[in-house]
TORKOL-4160 file (C-alpha; in steps of 0.2 Angstrom, whole numbers, padded with zeros to 4 digits, m for minus):
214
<pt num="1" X="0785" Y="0620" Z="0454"/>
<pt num="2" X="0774" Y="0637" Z="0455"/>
<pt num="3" X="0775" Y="0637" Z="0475"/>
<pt num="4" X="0795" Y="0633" Z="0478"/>
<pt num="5" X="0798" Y="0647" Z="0464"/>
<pt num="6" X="0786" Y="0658" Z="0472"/>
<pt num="7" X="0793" Y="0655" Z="0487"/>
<pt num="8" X="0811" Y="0657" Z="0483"/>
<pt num="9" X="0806" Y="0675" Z="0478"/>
<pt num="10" X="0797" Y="0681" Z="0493"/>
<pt num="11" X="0815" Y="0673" Z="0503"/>
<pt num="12" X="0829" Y="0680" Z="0494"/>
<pt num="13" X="0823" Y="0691" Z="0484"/>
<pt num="14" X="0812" Y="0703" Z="0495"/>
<pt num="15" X="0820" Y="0697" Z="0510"/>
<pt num="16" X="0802" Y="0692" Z="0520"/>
<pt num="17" X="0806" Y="0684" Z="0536"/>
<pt num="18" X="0789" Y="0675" Z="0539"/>
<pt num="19" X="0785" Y="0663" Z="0525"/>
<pt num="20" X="0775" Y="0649" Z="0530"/>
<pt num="21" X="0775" Y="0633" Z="0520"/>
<pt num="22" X="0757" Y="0624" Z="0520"/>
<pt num="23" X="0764" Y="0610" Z="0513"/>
<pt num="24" X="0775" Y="0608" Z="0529"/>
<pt num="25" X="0762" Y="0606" Z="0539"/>
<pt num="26" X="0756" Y="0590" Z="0548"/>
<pt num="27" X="0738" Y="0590" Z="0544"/>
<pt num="28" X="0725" Y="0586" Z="0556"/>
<pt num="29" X="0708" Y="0581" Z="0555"/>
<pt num="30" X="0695" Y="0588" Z="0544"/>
<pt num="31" X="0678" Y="0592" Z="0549"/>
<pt num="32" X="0674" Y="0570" Z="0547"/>
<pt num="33" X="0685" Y="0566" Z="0558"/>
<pt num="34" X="0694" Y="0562" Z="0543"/>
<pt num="35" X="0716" Y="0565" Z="0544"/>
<pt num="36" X="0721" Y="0576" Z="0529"/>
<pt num="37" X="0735" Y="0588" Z="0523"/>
<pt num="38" X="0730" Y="0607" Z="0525"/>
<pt num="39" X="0726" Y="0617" Z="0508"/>
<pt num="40" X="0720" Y="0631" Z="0503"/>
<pt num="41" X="0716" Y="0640" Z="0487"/>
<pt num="42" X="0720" Y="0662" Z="0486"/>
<pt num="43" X="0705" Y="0663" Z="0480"/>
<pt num="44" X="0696" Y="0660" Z="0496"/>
<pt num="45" X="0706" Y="0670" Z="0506"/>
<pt num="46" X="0702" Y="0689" Z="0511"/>
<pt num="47" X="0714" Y="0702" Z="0522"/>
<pt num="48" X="0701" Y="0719" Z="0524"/>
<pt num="49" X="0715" Y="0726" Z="0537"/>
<pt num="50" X="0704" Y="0721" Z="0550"/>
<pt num="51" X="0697" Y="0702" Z="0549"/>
<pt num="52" X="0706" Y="0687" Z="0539"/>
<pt num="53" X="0690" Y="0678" Z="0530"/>
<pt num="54" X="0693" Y="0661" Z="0525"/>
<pt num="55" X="0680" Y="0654" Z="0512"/>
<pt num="56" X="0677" Y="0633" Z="0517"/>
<pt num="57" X="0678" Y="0625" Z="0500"/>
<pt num="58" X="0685" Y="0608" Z="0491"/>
<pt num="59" X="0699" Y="0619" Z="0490"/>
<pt num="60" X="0700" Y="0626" Z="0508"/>
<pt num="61" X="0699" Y="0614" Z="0520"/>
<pt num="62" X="0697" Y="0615" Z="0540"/>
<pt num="63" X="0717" Y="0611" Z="0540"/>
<pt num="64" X="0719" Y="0623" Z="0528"/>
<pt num="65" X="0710" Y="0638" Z="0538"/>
<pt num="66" X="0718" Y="0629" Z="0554"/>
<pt num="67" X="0737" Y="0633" Z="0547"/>
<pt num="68" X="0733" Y="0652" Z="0540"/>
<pt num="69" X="0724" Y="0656" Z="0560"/>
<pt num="70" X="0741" Y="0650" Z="0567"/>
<pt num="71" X="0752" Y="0657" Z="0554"/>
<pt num="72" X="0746" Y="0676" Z="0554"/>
<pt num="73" X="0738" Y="0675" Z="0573"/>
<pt num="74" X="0748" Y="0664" Z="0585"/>
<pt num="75" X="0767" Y="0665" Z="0574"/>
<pt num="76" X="0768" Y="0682" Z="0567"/>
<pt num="77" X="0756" Y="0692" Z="0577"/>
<pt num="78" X="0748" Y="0701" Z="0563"/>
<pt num="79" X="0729" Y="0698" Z="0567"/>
<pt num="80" X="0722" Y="0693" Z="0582"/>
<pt num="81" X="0717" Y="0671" Z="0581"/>
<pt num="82" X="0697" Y="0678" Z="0583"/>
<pt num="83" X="0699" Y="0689" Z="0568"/>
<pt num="84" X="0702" Y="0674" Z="0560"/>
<pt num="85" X="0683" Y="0671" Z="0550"/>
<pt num="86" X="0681" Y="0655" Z="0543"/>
<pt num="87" X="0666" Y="0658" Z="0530"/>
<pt num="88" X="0654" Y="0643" Z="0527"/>
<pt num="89" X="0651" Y="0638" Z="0509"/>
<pt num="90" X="0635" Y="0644" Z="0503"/>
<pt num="91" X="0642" Y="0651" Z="0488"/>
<pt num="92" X="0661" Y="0646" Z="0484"/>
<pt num="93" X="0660" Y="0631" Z="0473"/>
<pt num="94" X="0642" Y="0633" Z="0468"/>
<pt num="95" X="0637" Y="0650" Z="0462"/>
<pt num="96" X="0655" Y="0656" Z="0462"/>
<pt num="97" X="0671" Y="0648" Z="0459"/>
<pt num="98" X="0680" Y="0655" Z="0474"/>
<pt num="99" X="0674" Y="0668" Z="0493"/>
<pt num="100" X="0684" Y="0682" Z="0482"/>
<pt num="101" X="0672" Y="0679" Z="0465"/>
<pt num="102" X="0657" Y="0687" Z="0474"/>
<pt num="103" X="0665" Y="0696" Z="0486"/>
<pt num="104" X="0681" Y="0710" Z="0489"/>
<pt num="105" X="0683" Y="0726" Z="0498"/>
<pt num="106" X="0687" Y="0742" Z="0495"/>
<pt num="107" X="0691" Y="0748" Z="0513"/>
<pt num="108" X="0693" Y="0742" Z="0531"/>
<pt num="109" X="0674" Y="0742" Z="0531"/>
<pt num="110" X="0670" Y="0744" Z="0513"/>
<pt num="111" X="0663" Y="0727" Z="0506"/>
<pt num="112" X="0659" Y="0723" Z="0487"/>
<pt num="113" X="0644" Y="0710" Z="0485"/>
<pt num="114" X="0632" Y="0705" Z="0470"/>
<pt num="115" X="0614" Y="0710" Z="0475"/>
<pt num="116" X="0601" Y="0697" Z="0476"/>
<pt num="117" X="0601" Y="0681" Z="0484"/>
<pt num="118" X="0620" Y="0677" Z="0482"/>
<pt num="119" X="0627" Y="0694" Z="0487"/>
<pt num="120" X="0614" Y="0690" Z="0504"/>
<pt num="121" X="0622" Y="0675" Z="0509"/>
<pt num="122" X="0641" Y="0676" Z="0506"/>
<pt num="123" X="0638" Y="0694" Z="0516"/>
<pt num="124" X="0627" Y="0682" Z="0533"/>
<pt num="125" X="0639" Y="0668" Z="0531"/>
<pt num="126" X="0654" Y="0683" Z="0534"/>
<pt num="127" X="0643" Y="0691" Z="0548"/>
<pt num="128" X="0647" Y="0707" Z="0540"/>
<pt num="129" X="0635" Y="0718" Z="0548"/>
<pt num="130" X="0640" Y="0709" Z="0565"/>
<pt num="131" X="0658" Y="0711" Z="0561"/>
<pt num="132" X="0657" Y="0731" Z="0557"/>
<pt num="133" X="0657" Y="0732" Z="0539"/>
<pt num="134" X="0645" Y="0748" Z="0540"/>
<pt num="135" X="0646" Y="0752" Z="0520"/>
<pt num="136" X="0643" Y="0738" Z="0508"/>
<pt num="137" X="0641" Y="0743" Z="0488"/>
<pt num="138" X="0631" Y="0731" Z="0480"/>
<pt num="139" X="0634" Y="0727" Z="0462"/>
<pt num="140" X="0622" Y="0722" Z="0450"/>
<pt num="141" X="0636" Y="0711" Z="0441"/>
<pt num="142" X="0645" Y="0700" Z="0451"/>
<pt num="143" X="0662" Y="0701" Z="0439"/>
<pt num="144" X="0662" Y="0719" Z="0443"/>
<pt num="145" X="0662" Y="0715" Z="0461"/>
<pt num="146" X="0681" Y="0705" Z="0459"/>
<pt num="147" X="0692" Y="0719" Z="0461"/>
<pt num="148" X="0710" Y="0723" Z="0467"/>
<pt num="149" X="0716" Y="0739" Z="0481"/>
<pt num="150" X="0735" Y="0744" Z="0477"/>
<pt num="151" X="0744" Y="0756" Z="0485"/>
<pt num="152" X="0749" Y="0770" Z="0473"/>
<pt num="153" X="0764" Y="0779" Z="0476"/>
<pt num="154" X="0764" Y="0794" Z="0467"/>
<pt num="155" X="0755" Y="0803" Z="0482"/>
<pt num="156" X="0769" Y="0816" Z="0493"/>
<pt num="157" X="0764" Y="0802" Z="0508"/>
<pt num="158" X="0764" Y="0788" Z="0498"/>
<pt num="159" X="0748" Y="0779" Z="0502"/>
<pt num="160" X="0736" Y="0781" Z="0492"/>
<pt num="161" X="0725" Y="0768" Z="0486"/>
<pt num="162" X="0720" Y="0762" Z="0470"/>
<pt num="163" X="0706" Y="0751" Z="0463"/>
<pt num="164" X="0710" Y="0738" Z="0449"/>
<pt num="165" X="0692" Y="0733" Z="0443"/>
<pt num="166" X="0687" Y="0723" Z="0430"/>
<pt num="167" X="0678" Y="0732" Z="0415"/>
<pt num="168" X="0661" Y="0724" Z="0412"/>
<pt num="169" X="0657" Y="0738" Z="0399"/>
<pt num="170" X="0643" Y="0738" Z="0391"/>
<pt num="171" X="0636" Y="0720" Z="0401"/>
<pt num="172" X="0632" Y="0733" Z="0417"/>
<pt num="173" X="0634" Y="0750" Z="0415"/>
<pt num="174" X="0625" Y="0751" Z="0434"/>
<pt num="175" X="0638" Y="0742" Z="0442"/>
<pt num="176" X="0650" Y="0752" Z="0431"/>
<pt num="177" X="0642" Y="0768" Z="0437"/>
<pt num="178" X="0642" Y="0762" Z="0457"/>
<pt num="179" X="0657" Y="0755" Z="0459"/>
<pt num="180" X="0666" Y="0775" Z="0451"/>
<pt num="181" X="0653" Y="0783" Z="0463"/>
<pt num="182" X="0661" Y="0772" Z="0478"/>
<pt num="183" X="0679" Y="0775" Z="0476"/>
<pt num="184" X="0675" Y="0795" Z="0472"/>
<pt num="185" X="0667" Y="0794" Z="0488"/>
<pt num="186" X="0682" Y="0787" Z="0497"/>
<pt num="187" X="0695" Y="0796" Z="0487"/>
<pt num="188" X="0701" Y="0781" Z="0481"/>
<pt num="189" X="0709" Y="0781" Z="0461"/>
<pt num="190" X="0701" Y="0767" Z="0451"/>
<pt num="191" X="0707" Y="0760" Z="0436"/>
<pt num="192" X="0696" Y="0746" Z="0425"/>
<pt num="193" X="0707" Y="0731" Z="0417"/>
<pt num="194" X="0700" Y="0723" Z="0403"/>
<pt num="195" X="0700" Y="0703" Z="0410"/>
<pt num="196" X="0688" Y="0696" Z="0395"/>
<pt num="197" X="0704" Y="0683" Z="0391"/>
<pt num="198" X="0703" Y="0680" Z="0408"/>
<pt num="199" X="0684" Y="0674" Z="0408"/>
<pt num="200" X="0689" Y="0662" Z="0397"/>
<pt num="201" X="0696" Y="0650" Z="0409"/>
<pt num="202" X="0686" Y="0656" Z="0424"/>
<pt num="203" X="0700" Y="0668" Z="0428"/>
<pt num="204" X="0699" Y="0684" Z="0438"/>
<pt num="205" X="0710" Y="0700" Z="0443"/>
<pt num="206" X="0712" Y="0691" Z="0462"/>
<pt num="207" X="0717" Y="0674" Z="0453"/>
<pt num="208" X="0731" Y="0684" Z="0445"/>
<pt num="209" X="0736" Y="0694" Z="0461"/>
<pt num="210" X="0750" Y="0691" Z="0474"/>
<pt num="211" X="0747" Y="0705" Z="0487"/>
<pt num="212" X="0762" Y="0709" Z="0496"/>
<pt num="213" X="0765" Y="0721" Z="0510"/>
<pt num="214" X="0784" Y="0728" Z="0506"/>
């Protein structure tokens, strides 16, 4: 299937050494009480460079965010098992389909959120003031709030990074306008991708991204 071919890939063909199988795992107990297998969906499941958010959903269970603490804190070292955030669901599943549909980042402590009621209660169930996130662009549209940071390589130090948004044209040009006014700000390049096949079947630059640090 998708995940042994994935997998396959990321072994023996980019050589990474730490590739943790979920569906390996034992499972434990959900928040019931109840014994079930770990899972987790991409979707809900934000690296800023600083914190791991994990959104709780149907697909993102306590197992699930369980397994993904162990596997980057207590096995590989990359984040500290603290900076592990699970996130409530007050949006994913509801309002939006995944934690990543209403909210990404730009930065370490850049976060993109819808304004309005939505946008101010994925940003408390993050505690994203409390956690350091000191800049947070707020976006009228929250498609254009969906985007992807790349490393672009064509700088002499090759690090510069890259934003892959999706254009919402002429649906909100202020969250157009915002979201070019942010990354000028932080010298960040940005790039809009036209995703409106995507929409058709809920689909979103995130769902469409493997991110991989190599």
């Amino acid at each position: 299937g998708e995940v042994d071919s994935i997998k396959q890939v990321l072994q023996d063909q980019l050589g990474m050494a730490n590739v943790y199988d979920m569906r390996e795992d034992e499972g434990t107990n959900n928040d019931n009480g109840e014994e079930c297998a770990a899972s987790c969906d991409g979707g809900d499941v934000m690296y800023t460079g600083r914190h791991l958010f994990v959104g709780m959903s149907e697909r993102t269970n306590t197992p699930g965010f369980r397994f993904l603490r162990n596997a980057f804190a207590a096995r590989s070292g990359i984040i500290d098992a603290e900076d592990v955030i699970p996130v409530p669901p007050v949006v994913a599943g509801k309002e939006a389909l995944h934690l990543k549909s209403a909210v990404t980042h730009l930065d370490e402590r850049t976060l993109l959120a819808p304004t309005g009621r939505i946008g101010d209660a994925v940003l408390n169930a993050m505690r994203a003031t409390e956690l350091g996130y000191d800049a947070i662009v707020r976006l009228p549209n929250m498609l254009a709030c969906n985007v992807v940071v790349v490393v672009d390589g064509r700088d002499d130090d090759g690090r510069r990074r890259h934003v892959l948004a999706q254009d919402v044209g002429e649906r909100c040009e202020v969250s157009k306008r915002r979201l070019e006014v942010a990354c000028e700000e932080r010298g960040l390049g940005l790039t809009f991708v036209d995703t409106s096949e995507l929409a058709k079947k809920d689909g979103a630059l995130t769902c469409c991204s493997v991110l991989l640090g190599v």
